[in-house]
N, C-alpha and C positions, 0 to 999 in steps of 0.2 A: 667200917674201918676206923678204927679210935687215934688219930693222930696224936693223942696227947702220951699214948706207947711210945709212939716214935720219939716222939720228943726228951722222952725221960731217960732214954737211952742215948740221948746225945748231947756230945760238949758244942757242936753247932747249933743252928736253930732254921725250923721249917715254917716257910709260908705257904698256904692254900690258895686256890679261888674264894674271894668272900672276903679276905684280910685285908683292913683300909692300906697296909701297905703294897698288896700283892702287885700292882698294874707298876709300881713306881720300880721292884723288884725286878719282875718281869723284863720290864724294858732298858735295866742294866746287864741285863745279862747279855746282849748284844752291843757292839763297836761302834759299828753301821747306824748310821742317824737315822735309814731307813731300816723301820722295822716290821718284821713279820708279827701276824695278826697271830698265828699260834699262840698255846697256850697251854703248858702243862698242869696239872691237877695238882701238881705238891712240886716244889723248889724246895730243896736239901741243901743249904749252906754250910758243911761241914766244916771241920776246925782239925780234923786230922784225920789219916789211913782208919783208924780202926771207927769214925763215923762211917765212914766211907761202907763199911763191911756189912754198920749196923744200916745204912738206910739200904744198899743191896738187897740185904735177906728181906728187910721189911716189904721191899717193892715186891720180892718172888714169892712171898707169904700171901700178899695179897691183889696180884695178878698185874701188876702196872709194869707196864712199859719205862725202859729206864735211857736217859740218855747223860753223858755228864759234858760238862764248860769248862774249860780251862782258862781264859781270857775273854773270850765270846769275840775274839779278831776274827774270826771265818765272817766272811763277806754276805753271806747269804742268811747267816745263824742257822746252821744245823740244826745247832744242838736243841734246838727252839722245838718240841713237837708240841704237838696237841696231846693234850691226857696225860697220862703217865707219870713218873717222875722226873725232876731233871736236877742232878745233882750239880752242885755249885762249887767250885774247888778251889775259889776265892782267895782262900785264908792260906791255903796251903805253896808257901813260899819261900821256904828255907834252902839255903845253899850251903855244903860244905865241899873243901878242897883238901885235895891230898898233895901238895906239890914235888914231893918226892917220887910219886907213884905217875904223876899227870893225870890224876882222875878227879871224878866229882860225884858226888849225890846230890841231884838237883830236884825240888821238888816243881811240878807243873806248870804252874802261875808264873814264875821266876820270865821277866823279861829277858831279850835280848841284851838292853844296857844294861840290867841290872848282875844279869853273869858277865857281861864283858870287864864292869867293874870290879866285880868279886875276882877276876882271873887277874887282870891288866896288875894287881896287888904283887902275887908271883910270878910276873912278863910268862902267862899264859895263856892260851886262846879256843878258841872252838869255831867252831863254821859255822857262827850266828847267823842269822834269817836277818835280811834287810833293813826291816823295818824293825826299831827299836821298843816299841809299844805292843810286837806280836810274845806271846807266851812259848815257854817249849814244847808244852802239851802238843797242841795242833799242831804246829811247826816240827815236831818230829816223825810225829805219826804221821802224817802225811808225805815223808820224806826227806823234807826240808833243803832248798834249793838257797845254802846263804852264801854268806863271803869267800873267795878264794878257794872254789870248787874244783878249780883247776889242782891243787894240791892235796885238797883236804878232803874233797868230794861229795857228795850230798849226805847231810850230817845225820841224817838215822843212821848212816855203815860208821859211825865214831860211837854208837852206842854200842855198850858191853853188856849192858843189863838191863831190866827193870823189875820193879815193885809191882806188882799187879793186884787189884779185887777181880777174882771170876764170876762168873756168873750164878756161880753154887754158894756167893758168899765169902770165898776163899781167899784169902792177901799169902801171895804166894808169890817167888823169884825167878823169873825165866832169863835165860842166857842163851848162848851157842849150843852150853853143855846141859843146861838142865831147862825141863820144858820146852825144847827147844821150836816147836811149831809154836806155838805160841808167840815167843821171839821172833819168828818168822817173818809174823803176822803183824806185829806191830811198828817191824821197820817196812810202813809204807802203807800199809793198810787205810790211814786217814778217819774218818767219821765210821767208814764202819768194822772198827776193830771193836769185837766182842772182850771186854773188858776195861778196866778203869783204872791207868798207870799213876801211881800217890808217887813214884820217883822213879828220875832218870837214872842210871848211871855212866857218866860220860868219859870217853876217851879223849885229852886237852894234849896241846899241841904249845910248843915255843911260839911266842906271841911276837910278829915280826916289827921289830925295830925302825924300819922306815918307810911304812904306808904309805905312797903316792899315789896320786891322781894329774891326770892331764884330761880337760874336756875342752873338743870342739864344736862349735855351733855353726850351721849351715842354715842355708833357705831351704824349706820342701822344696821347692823346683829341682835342688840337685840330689834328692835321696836316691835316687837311682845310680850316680856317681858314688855315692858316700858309701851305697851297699856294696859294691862292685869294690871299692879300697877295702870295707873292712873281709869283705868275702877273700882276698885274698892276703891279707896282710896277718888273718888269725892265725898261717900254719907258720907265721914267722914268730910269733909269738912266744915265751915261756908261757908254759904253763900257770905260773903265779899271777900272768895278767890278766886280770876282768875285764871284760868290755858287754857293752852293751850298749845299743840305739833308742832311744829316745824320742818321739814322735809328739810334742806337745808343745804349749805357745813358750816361745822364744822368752831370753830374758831379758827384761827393759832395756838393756844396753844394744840389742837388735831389734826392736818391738815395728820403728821406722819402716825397716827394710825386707820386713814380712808384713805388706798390710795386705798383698795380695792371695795371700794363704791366710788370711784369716788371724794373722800373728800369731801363726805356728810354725815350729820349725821343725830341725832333727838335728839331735844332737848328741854326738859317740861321746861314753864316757868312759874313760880307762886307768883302773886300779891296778898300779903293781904292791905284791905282799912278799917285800922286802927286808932285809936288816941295814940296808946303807943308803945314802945318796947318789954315791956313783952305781950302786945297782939298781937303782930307780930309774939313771937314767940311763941306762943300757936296754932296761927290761922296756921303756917306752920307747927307744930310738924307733922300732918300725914305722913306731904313728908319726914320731915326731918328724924323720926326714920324707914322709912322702909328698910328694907335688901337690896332692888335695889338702894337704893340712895347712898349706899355706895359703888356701883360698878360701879358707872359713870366714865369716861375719865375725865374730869373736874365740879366742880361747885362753884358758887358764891352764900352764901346761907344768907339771914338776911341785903340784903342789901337796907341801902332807896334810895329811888325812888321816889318824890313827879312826879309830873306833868311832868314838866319838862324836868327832867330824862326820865320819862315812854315815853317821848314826843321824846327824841334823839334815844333811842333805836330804836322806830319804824321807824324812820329817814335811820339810818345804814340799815334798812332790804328794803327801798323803794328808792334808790336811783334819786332824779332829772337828768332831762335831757339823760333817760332811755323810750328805748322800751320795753310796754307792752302788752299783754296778758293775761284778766285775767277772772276766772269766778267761779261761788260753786256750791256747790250742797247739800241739807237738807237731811239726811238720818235718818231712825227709825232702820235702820238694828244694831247688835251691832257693835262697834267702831273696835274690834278687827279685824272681817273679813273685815271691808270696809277697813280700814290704812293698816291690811298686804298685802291688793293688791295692795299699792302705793309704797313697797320698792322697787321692780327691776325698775319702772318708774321715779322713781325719782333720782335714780343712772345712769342714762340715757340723764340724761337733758343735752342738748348740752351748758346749760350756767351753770356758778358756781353762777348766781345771782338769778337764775330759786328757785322758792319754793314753798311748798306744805304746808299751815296751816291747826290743824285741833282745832276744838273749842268743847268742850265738855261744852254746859250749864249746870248751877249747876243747881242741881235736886229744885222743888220746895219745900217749904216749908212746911210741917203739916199745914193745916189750911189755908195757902195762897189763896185770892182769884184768880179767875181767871184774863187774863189781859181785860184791857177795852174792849169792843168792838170797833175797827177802821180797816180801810183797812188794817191793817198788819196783818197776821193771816197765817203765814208757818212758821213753825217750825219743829225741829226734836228733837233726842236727841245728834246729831254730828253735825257739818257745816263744808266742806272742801272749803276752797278755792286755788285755783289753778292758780299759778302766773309765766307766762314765762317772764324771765326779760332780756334784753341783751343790747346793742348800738351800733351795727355796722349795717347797712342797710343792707349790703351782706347776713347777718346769719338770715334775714327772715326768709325762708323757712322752715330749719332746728327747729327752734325755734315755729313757727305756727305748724309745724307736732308735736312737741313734747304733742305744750297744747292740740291737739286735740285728740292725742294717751290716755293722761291722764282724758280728759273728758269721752272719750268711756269707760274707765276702771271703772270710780262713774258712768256710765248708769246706768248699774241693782239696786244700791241702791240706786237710786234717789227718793224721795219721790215731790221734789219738789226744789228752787232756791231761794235766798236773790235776792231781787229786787237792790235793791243797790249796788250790784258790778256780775250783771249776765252778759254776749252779748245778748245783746236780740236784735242788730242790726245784728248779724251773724245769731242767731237762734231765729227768733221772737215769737216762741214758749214756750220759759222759759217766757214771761209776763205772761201766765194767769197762767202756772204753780208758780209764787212764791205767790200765794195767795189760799184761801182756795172757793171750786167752789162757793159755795154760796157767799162769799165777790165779788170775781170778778164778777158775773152778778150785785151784786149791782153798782160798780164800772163804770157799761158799763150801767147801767140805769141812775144812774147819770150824766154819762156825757154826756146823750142825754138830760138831765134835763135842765142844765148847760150851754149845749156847743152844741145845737142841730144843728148849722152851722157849724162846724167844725174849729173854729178860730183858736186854738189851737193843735196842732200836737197833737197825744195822742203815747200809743206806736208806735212801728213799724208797727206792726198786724193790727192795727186798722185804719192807715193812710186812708186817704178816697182820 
């Protein structure tokens, strides 16, 4: 195998095993300060779609396993195998807008702030993924569970298109209307969609005018009260409100008065995605007039929060250059009995940066249709995710037993996993569980369709 082929056909550049830079390569291609020991045979740093094409065929020319990175934010590094190749899609980062149309050609790498920016320019918007530092690659394919779901919905269904390399080599366009399996497969599919998206094409939305936030802080000892308010105060709800619970150490201005938990607390935090002030505070009055919101340790209530903001907040909760640990789990059970089994576990955690989120989707709409038909298709009416965070190499141990103690505790009411931030390299098992059984055999018909040589790594489970 003559790598220096490869290379003369590319405006990027390939590093081997053997390359005094390979190990330093290697371990940028993952987020996560903990890193997988894997190791692919050839890293492909391409610089555009038609590298992309060329290191493909080269990989199926010469029998390698291919997998490709978008930002390397997946918690576990997928993309990370052993052997093969693993194409790097670094470079590839350009964004265009159409604002008369509400669309976009986004290419992979392209952060969350970094499109929020490019849109916030013609007051437009998208159903960004939380955390500002994730790429749209994984974040779509996966499904992508970000802001103001309640309206806009999980943001693979705002995709209209994409740019695809097949696995024959091929940079081709799938939609609704053309290739349409394909399309299928890639809203939702996650690590193992058989192919390699060079650009999104996005469906953008009016960019809402007056972002608020109201968050209350509690002691753990009342999460079971706090569940019990927000469990029924969601069907009061708009739609446009986010909320979501919080299960991690308290903020210094409560720090006193949780020393008995460990100075952890719970803490509901709620976005309305509004265009005024006086709709802000109508969209929060549920939270705002109930009897328990007056009995919180702290709260900040009516404050805005464009992008931005929403964007540092989850910054402070994920800290860079941090060991992680992370995984969820889709529950039908009610919210109350799954969360009151994570109080003693979470007062537990040997790190104070360790946390436990819990997401209560807003109920659907009277009359709402159903969501598209595509590979995503697990859902519940909770999502826990479950996040050990620390920095020291030493406190491994300690910290892996923690997340594992807490996974065994969401067993029983597992319905099912978000492909997007599950281990499906620890337990290759949550891959066919985060889809619905009938989507997953399409999923594996497909990509005998697709990908009947296996050029392409698919999940774990499935590796050949």
């Amino acid at each position: 195998m003559d790598i220096t082929v490869l290379q003369s056909g590319l405006a990027g550049t390939v590093v081997q095993q053997g390359d005094s830079e390979y190990e330093t390569v290697r371990r940028a291609m993952v987020w996560n300060a903990l890193k997988p020991e894997r190791r692919p045979a050839l890293i492909v740093r391409v610089a555009n779609a038609a590298d992309v094409v060329t290191a493909v065929r080269f990989a199926r020319a010469h029998g390698l396993r291919v997998s490709a990175r978008g930002g390397g934010h997946n918690w576990c590094g997928v993309a990370l195998r052993d052997g093969g190749m693993l194409i790097d899609l670094t470079r590839l980062n350009q964004v265009a807008v159409d604002p008369a149309t509400r669309r976009a050609a986004v290419q992979p790498v392209v952060t969350n702030r970094e499109l929020a920016r490019h849109l916030a320019i013609h007051k437009l918007a998208f159903p960004f993924g939380h955390c500002s530092s994730v790429p749209l690659s994984g974040y779509l394919l996966g499904g992508g569970f970000g802001w103001n779901a309640g309206v806009w919905g999980p943001a693979c269904f705002s995709l209209h298109g994409i740019d695809v390399v097949t696995a024959d080599g091929r940079l081709c366009s799938a939609s609704a209307e053309h290739e349409s399996e394909l399309f299928w497969a890639a809203r939702g599919a996650g690590p193992g969609f058989f192919g390699i998206v060079t650009r999104f094409h996005l469906q953008l939305y009016a960019l809402p005018q007056a972002i608020t936030s109201s968050t209350y802080v509690f002691g753990l000892e009342r999460l079971a009260d706090v569940v019990e308010w927000l469990t029924d105060v969601s069907h009061r709800l708009s739609p446009a409100v986010e909320v979501a619970l919080l299960l991690s150490a308290g903020p210094p201005e409560v720090q006193a008065q949780c020393r008995s938990s460990n100075g952890m607390a719970c803490t509901v935090s709620a976005a309305a995605f509004v265009d005024t002030p006086e709709a802000a505070v109508t969209a929060l009055a549920p939270l705002e007039t109930s009897p328990l919101a007056r009995e919180c340790l702290w709260k900040h209530s009516h404050r805005p929060t464009p992008f931005d903001v929403l964007f540092d907040d989850m910054d402070r909760v994920f800290p860079q250059q941090h060991r992680y640990v992370a995984d969820t789990v889709w529950s039908s059970a009610r919210p109350a009995e799954v969360i009151a089994a994570l109080r003693d576990p979470v007062a537990a955690a040997p790190s104070p940066k360790s946390l436990l989120l819990c997401v209560l989707p807003p109920p659907a709409a009277a009359g709402a249709p159903p969501l598209p038909d595509a590979a995503f298709s697990m859902a519940g009416n909770l999502m826990t995710l479950a996040y050990a965070i620390w920095d020291d190499p030493e406190d491994d141990a300690p910290n892996r037993a923690w997340h594992r103690s807490v996974m065994e505790t969401l067993e029983p009411f597992a319905i099912g996993h978000y492909i997007g931030e599950s281990d499906i390299v620890a337990t290759p098992s949550r891959a066919p569980h985060s889809f619905a059984p009938a989507n997953w055999q399409r999923l594996q018909t497909l990509r005998e369709q697709y990908d009947p040589d296996g050029v392409f790594h698919g999940f774990p489970s499935e590796d050949k």
